[in-house]
N, C-alpha and C positions, 0 to 999 in steps of 0.2 A: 498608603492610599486607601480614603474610602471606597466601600463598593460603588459608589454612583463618580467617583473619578476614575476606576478601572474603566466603567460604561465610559466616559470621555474618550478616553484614550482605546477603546475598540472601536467607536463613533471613529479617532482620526487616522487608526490605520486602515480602516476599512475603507474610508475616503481614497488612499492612497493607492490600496490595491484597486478599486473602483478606474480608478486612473491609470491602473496598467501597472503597476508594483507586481513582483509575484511576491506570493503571501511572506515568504522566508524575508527577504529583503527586510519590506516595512515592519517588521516584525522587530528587525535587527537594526533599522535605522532608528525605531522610535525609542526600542532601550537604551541605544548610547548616546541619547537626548534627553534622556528620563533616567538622570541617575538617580534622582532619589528614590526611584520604583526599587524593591526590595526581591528576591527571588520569589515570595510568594504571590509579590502583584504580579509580576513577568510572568508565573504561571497562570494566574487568576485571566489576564488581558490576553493571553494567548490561546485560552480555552475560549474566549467570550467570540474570537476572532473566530477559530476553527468552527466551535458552534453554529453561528452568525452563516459563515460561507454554507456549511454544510447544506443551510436549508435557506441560501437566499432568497429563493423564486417567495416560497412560503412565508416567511418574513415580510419581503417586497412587499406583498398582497395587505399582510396586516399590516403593514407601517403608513403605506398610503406611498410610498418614494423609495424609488433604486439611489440610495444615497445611505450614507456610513449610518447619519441619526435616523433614517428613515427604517433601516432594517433595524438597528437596535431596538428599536419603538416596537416593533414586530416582535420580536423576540420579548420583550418582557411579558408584550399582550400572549404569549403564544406558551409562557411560563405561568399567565395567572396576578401577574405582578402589577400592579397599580403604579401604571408612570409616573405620576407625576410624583412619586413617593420618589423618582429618582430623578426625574427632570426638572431639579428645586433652585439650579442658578447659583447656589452655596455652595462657597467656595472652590472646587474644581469640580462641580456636577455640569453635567449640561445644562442648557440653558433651559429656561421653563416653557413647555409645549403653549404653541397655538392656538386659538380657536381653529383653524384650518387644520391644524397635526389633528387634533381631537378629532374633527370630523372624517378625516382621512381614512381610509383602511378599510377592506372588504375579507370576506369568509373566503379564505384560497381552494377553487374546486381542480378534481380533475390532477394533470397534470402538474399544475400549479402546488398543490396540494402533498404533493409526491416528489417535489421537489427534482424535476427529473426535465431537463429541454423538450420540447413538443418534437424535435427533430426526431429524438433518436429514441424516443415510448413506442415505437410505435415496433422497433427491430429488436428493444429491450421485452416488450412485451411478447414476441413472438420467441425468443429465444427463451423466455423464465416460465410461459406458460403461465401454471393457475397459482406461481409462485412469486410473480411476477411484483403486485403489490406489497406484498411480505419483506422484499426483498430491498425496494427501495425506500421503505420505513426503515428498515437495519440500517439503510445506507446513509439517512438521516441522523442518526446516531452514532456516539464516539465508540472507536473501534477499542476492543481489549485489549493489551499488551500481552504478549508472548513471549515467552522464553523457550532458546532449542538446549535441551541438556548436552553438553559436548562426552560422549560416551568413552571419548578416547580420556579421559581427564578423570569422569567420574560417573554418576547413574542417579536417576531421577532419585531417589527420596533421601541419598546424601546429600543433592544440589539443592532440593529446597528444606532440609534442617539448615545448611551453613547458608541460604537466603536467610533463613526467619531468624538467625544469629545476629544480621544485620535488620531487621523488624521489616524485610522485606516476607510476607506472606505471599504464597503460591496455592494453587492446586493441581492435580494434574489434568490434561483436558483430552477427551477422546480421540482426538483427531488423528493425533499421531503420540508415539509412545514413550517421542523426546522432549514433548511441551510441555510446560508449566505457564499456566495465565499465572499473570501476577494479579493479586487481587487485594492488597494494598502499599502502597511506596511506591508505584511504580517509573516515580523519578528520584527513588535513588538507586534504582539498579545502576545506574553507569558509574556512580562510585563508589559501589560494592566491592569487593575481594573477589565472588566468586565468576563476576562480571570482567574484570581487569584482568582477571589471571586464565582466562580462557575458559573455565569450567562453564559458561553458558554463554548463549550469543542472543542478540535480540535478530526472533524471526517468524513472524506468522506462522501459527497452529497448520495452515491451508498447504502455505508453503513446504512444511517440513513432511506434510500430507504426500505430495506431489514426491518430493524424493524419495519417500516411502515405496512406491510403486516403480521404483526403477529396480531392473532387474541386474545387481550390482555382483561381482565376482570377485575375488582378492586377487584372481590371475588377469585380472582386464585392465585394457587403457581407455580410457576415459576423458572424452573430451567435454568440457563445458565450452557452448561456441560463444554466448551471449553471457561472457561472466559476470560485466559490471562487477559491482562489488565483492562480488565471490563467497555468498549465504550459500547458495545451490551447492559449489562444491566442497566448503567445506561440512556442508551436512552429510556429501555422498561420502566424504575421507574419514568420517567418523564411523561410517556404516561396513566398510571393509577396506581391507587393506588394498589396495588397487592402486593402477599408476596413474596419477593424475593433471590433466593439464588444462591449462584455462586461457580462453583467445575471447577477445572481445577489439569488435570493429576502432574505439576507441580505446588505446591501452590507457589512456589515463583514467578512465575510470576504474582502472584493478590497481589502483599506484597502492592501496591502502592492506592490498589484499596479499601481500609477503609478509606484515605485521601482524597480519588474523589469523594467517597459517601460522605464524610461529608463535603464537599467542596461545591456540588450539593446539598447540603440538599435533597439525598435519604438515603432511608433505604434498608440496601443488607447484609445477612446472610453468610459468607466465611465459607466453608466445607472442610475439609479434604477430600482424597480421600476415607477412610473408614469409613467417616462418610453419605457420601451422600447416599448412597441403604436404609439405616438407617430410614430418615425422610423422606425416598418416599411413596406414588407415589405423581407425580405432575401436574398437568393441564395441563402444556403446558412446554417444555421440547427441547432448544434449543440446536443443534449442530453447532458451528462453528467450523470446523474439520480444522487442518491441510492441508496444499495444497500447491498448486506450486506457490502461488501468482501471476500464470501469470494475472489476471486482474488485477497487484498495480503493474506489470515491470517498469513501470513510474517515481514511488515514490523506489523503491529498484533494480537499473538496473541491477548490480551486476546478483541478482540471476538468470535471464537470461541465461547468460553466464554459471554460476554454475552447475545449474538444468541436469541433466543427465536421461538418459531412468532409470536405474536401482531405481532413486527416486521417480520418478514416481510411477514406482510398488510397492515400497515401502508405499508412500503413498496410495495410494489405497487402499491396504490390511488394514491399520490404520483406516482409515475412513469406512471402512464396518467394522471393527471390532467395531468404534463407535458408529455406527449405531443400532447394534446388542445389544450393553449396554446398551446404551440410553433409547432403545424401552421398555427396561424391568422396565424405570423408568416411563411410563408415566403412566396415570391412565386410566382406562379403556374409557370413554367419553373423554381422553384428546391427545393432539394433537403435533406431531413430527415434527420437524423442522429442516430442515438441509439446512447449507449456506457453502458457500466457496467465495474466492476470487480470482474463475479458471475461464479462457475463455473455458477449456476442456470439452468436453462433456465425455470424458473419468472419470472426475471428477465429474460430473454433472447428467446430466441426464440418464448417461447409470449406476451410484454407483443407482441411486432411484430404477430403472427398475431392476436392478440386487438383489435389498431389499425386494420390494413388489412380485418380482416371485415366484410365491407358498407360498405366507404367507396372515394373516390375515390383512396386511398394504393397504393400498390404495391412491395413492398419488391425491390428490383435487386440486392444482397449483403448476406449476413451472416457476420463474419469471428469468430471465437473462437481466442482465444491460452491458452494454459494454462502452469503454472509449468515443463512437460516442454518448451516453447521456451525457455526460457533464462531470462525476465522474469515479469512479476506476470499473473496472468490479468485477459482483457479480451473482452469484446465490443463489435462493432462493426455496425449496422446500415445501410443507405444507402437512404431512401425518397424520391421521387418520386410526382406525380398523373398 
């Protein structure tokens, strides 16, 4: 594919999610329609896509049109790049712009500009402070790839000699002391060796931040409540020997998570939801609750857009209702933990303050990472009775 046929083909997925596709979908329906796209167009059309969403408002603005050609037209204008050098009609390029495309398009101000809903600048802004703009510039932009070293397997500077074996380059990244950003390949990590054989797992720098600060023991049980996928406990199983088990409201999202344990050579106990109150109480007792994602906008731009006030509240009520379960699992000496992957202080530190008011809970730290560390934003709570 030429480059001005990738642009086509991000012009008609983006039409598609436009129309209520989520981004994966049309992503996945247009390459098993476009066989002759090769894995490097599939990447190329899939960056153009991510890109594109990331900064739609701002696109929108220069294109002149909320429509697939209207933000590509944005995007080139917003790279520097002379349209019509790709809007030529040859062969699979788009078609040739308008006198009305031509005139179309304005200097995006403000929130606009920031790429950010007028709804919710206003709770982002109060929550980031004088960090506020900084913060959703990074969120404009493509997030790093991460790798967590699996310590039970091997140690950061033999996991990335036997990366760069496979011309997989790393560094290590401050965050946490199990990361390596990858910093070039970083799609062939998944058909790597040291990737398939458990020695690293894909996981945000921020993320692996957050488990860092759990207060882990080899003699404790350990519940992850919100496992989904099970990143969080298999990064705590690498950190000590401890007993570990993982409940999550829908178990099928852990179906994947007895192959990563045994991949990782840990050991992790999968619970039904009526099984878990069962074999409690537990030492230490994490929630990774549902959330708006806005600190991973980056890595999912989509939801962005999506995320609506009504969700919000939504979520809210969820996570205090978490909160409220959770606490009844821990054991009396043991210790509650609640994370998210909100920039929201609505999310964050005002759900803690709203837990511990008139109760026996007492919150001991509260850590927030943003995308100006390096990684996906995260909070991190540590409660105690």
């Amino acid at each position: 594919m030429t480059p001005a046929a990738r642009l086509s083909a991000a012009i008609e997925i983006l039409g598609h999610i436009l129309d209520g596709d989520a981004a994966e979908k049309a992503l996945t329906n247009w390459a098993r329609g476009s066989r002759y796209a090769g894995s490097k167009d599939r990447a190329a059309v899939r960056d153009h896509v991510f890109g594109a969403l990331r900064c739609k408002r701002s696109f929108t603005t220069l294109g002149g049109a909320q429509t697939g050609r209207g933000i590509v037209l944005g995007m080139l204008r917003a790279q520097g790049v002379n349209p019509d050098e790709m809007f030529t009609g040859i062969g699979h390029a788009p078609t040739p712009l308008t006198d009305e495309e031509r005139a179309q398009g304005d200097t995006p101000e403000g929130n606009a500009a920031l790429d950010i809903p007028d709804w919710i600048a206003p709770q982002l802004a109060a929550s980031l402070g004088d960090d506020f703009t900084a913060v959703c510039h990074a969120l404009q932009k493509r997030a790093p790839v991460f790798l967590r070293v699996n310590t039970l397997k091997t140690n950061l500077k033999q996991a990335a000699i036997d990366l760069a074996g496979e011309n997989i380059q790393t560094t290590p990244h401050p965050l946490s002391p199990t990361a390596l950003e990858v910093t070039e390949n970083p799609r062939r990590v998944h058909l790597s060796a040291p990737y398939n054989d458990g020695r690293v797992e894909l996981q945000d720098a921020a993320s692996q931040a957050v488990v860092d600060l759990l207060p882990l023991r080899p003699d404790m049980r350990v519940l992850d409540y919100c496992a989904g996928g099970g990143g969080k406990v298999l990064a705590m199983a690498a950190r000590a020997s401890a007993s570990y088990f993982a409940h999550d409201a829908n178990p099928q999202r852990m179906k994947d998570l007895p192959d990563r344990a045994e991949r990782a050579g840990a050991s992790v106990t999968l619970f039904e939801p009526e099984d878990v109150a069962a074999s409690g109480p537990y030492d230490l007792v994490l929630c990774d609750v549902p959330c708006s994602g806005s600190g991973a906008w980056r890595r999912s731009p989509a939801g962005k857009w999506e995320f609506k006030p009504e969700k919000l509240d939504q979520l809210r009520e969820i996570q205090a209702e978490i909160l409220t379960k959770a606490a009844g699992l821990v054991a009396p000496n043991g210790v509650l933990a609640y994370t998210t992957c909100s920039l929201l202080d609505a999310e964050n530190s005002e759900q803690i303050e709203a837990f511990t008011t008139g109760s026996d809970w007492k919150c001991t730290s509260q850590t927030r990472f943003t995308p100006l560390d390096g990684g996906d934003g995260f909070f991190c709570a540590l409660l105690t009775r």
